[in-house]
N, C-alpha and C positions, 0 to 999 in steps of 0.2 A: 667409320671405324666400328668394327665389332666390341660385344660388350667386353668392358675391360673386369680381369680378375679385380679380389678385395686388395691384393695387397697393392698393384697397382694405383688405385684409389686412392688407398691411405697414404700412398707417395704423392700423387699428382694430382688426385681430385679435385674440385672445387675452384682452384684457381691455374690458366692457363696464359701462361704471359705470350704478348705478342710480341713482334720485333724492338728488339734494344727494348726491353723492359725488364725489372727486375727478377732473376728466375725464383726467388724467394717470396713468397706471401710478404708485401711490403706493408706496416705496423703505419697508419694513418692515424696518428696523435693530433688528432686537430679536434675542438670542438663543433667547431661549424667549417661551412662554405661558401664561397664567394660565386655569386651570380652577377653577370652585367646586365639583364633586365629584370624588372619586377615580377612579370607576368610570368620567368621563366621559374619565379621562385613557387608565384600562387600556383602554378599548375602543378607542382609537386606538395603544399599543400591540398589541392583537391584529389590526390591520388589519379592524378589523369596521366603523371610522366613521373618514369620513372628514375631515380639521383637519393643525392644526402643534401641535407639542410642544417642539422643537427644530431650530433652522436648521441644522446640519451634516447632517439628512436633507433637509428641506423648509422653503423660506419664500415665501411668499406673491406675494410680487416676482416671484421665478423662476419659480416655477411662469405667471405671468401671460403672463411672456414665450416661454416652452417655450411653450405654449398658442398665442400667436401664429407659433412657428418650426414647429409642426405644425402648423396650419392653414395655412402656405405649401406646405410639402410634401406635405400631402395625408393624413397619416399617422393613427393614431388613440390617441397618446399619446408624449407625450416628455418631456424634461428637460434641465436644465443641468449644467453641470461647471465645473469651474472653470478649466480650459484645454481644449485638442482633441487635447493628449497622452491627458489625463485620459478624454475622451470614447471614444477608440477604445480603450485600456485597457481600461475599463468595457465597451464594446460587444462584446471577445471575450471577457473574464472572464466574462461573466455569464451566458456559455455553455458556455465549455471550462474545463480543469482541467487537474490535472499528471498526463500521458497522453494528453493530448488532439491532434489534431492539424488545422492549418485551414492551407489554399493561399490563398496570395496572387499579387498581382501583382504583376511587380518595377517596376514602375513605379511607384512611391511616393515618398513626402516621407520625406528622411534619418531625421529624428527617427522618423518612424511606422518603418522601416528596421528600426533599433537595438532601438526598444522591442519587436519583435517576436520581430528576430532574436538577440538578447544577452537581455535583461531576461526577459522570458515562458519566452525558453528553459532560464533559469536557472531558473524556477517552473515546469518540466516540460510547456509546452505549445510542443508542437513546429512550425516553419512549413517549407510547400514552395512556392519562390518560383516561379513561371512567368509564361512571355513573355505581354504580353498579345495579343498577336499568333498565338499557336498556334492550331489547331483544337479544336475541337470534343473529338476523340480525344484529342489530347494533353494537353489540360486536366483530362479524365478520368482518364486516368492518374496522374494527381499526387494521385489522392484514396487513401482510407486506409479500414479499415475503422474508426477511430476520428477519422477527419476530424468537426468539428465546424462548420465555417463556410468561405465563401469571402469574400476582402477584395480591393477595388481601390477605385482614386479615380476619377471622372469624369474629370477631365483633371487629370494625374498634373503634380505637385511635385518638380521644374522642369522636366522632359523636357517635359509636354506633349501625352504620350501621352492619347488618347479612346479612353475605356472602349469595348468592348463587351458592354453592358450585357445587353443580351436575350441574347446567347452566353453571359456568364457565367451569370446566372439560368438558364437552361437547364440548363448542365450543373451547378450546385449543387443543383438541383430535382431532376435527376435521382437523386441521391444522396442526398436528401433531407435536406440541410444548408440556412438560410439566404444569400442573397447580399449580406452588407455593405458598400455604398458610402461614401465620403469623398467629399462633396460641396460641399467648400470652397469651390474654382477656380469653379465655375457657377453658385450658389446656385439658389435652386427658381425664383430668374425667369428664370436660363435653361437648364434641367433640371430637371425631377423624377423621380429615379431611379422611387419607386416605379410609375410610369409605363410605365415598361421591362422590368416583373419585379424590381427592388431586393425586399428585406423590411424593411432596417435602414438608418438613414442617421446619419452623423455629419458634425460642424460642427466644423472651428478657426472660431469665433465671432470672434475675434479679427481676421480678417481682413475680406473686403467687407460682413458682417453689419454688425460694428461702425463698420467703415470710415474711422477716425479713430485708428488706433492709440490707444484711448484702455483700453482696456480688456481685457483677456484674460480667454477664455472657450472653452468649447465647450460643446455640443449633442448627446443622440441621440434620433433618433424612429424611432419603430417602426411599419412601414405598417398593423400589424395582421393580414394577412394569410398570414401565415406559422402553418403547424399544428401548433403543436407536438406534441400529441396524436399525431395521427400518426406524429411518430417518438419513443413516450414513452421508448422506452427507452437512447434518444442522448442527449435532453433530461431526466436523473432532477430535476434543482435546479429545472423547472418543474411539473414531471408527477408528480412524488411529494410526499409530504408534507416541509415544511421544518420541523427539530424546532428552530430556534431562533426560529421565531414559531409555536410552539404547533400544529405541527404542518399548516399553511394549507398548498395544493396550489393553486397560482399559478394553472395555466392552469383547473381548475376555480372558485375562487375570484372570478379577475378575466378569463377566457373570454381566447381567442387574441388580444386588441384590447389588453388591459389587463398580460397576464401579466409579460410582460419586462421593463417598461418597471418595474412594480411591486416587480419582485424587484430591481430594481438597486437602486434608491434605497432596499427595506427591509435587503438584503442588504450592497451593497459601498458604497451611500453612508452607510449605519449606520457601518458597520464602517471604512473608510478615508476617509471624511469632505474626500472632493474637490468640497466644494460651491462654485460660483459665487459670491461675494461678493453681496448682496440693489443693492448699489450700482453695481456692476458689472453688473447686469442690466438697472438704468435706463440705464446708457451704451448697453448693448445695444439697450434696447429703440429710444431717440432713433436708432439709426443704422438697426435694422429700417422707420424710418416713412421712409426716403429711398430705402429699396434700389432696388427699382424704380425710381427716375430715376436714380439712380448708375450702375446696372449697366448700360446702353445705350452712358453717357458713355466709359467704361472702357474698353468695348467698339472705340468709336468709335475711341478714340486708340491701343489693343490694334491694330487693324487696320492704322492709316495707316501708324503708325511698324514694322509689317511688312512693309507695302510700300517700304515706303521702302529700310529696309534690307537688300530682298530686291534692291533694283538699284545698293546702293552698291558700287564696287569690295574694297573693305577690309573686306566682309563673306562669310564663305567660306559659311553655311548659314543660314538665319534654317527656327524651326521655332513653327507657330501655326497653326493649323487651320481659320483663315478665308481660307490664300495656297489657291487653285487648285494643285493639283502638292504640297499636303503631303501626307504619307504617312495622316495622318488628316481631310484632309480632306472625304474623305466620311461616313465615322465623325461627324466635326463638323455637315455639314449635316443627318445623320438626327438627331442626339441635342441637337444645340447651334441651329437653324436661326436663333434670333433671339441670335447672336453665342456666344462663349465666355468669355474674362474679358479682362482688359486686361494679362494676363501676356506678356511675347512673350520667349521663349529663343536666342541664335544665337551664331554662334562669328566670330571674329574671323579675319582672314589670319595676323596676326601671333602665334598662340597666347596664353597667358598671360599676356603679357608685353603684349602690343597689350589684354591685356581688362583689367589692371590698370592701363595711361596711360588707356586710354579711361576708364574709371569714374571714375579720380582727377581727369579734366579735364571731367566734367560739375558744370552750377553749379544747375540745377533738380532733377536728382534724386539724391537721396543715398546714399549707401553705409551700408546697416541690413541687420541680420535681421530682415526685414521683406518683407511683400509684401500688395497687397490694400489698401492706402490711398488716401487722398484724395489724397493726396502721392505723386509718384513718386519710385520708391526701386530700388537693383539692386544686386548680389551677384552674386559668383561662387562658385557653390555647390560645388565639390569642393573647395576651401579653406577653406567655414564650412560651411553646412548637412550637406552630405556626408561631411563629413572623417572621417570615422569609417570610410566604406568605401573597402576598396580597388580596386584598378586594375581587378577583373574586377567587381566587383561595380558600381562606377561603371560600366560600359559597358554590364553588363545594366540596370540604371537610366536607359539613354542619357544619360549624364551626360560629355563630356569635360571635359580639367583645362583649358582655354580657354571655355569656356562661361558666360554671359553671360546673366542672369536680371533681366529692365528690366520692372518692374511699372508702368503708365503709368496715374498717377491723371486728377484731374481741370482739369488744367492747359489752359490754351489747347493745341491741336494744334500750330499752327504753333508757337509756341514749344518745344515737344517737340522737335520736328524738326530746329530752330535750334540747339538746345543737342546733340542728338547728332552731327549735323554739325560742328558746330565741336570736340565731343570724337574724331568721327574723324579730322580732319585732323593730330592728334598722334600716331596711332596706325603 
């Protein structure tokens, strides 16, 4: 069969029933499984065959649906998690170590923030934040001789910022570290990092995947293409033997397609047991068979209600990468051309005080920690998602404390419109 379209995919991907089998991703609620010989169990302990043994590594479900979120992305093996804390967690651990050191972008999602800069660093793995905006040189500089990975998000949580993706890959390639993308904001219908030189991609699932606040989850895939080989001796936990599975040497074992993606789930999903619910994957998967018509509609209403509030009086900045004149909007047209998300960011005349009447006096979308839904939803993120950093760290973030975060589901337009209009007239 020739390659199939994305929307294809996100209907059929991943799982393909044979005769008389369920044509639905069937929900495998079982903890364990039942084997009639011993040896057939230890051989799926030594990772010499492949099966499930226990769902806090592997269940059936999940893996069906991982199987469909790498075939969107292009990638050549991935998995679930049980949120997209969880996922990018995983995605540095299962590379770096306490000594380890990876550059990121300060353009990130609060929580990803925190976890990097407090929680990891408490576990010895050090971060160096940089603009994503520098050069070339200067992003270089922030490497280490024990740097292990680069991180940014496609279009960064809630700033806004678009990745320079082929810039980043470059200069992590050069150093011969992978490029780890957060590819939440875009999903693979309208981005595929690995595309751009990415190696790694993760998912808050939780958001447009799912698309119905129903479910929390996340995602990592791995393009495959990253060598680890090449740099064995950055990379020991793939490139050497692992003596608590019997001594297995990942990228030999399971070759640069397979390696990574293997050791997390035999390694850190053994061991810290952040697996996706097998139920939670079915919501997943139901919200995967829409994405593709969702993500246009998003889009659609992401754009209007940018314009819009790019010519109201009582708006002092709107920031989205589809206005002409944003600072990323070229950025957006190379990497994003068939839209970006339905996120749209901007600041108010009246500071804080004009962002909290406004939010409180809209009647369609709600005030959650929340973004990336059917429903629209908004927040002002340096009083919840943020609140953890301060005043300098918010501005490297492009985060001010009036800043306004309107995630536009899939509501009529003109009603959108209607209803922020009438919430700015309060403001």
């Amino acid at each position: 069969m020739s390659k199939q379209g994305i929307g294809t995919i996100s209907v059929q991907g991943g799982y393909r029933p044979g005769n008389g089998e369920p044509r639905q991703v069937p929900i495998v609620q079982s903890t364990t499984f039942k084997y009639d010989l011993a040896d057939d169990m230890g051989a799926l302990f030594d990772l010499e065959a492949t099966g499930y043994f226990y769902t806090r590594l592997q269940n059936p479900t999940n893996d069906s649906v991982a199987a469909k979120i790498c075939e969107l992305e292009g990638g050549s093996a991935a998995m679930l998690t049980s949120s997209g804390q969880a996922a990018n967690f995983f995605a540095i651990f299962n590379i770096a170590g306490a000594g380890d050191h990876v550059v990121c972008s300060t353009s990130i999602y609060g929580g990803t923030y925190n976890l990097f800069a407090v929680t990891l660093k408490r576990m010895g793995i050090d971060f160096t934040f940089v603009d994503p905006d520098a050069s070339e040189e200067e992003l270089a500089a922030a490497f280490q001789d024990n740097t292990k990975a680069m991180f940014g998000e496609t279009i960064a949580n809630p700033a806004l910022k678009v990745l320079d993706i082929e810039k980043f890959a470059k200069v992590a390639h050069a150093h011969g570290v992978p490029l780890i993308v957060d590819n939440t904001f875009a999903t693979p219908i309208n981005c595929r990092p690995f595309e751009w030189g990415g190696d790694i991609v993760t998912h808050s699932t939780t958001k447009y995947m799912d698309g119905h606040g129903a479910a929390v989850g996340g995602a990592i895939v791995d393009s495959g293409n990253f060598d680890w080989d090449a740099y064995a001796s950055k990379f020991p936990g793939l490139t050497t033997p692992d003596e608590s599975y019997h001594g297995v040497t990942y990228t030999k074992a399971f070759g640069k397609e397979g390696a990574y993606i293997t050791k997390a789930t035999a390694q850190l999903m053994r061991d810290l047991g952040c697996i996706q619910s097998p139920q939670n994957a079915f919501y997943l998967n139901l919200g995967l068979e829409s994405l593709h018509v969702r993500m246009p509609r998003h889009c659609e209403n992401g754009q209007k209600v940018a314009e819009f509030l790019s010519n109201h009086p009582k708006v002092r900045s709107v920031t989205y990468c589809g206005l002409p004149g944003d600072p990323c909007y070229e950025l957006g047209q190379k990497y994003l051309p068939n839209g970006s998300c339905g996120v749209v960011s901007f600041e108010l005349v009246g500071g804080k005080e004009a962002a909290k009447t406004f939010m409180e006096r809209l009647r369609i979308a709600a005030i959650e920690t929340h973004v990336a839904d059917a429903r629209s939803c908004v927040l002002n993120p340096a009083s919840t998602t943020h609140r953890q950093m301060n005043e300098e760290e918010l501005r490297a973030a492009g985060i001010s404390g009036g800043l306004v975060r309107l995630s536009c589901g899939l509501e009529d337009t003109q009603d959108l419109l209607d209803d922020i209009a009438q919430a700015l007239e309060a403001c």
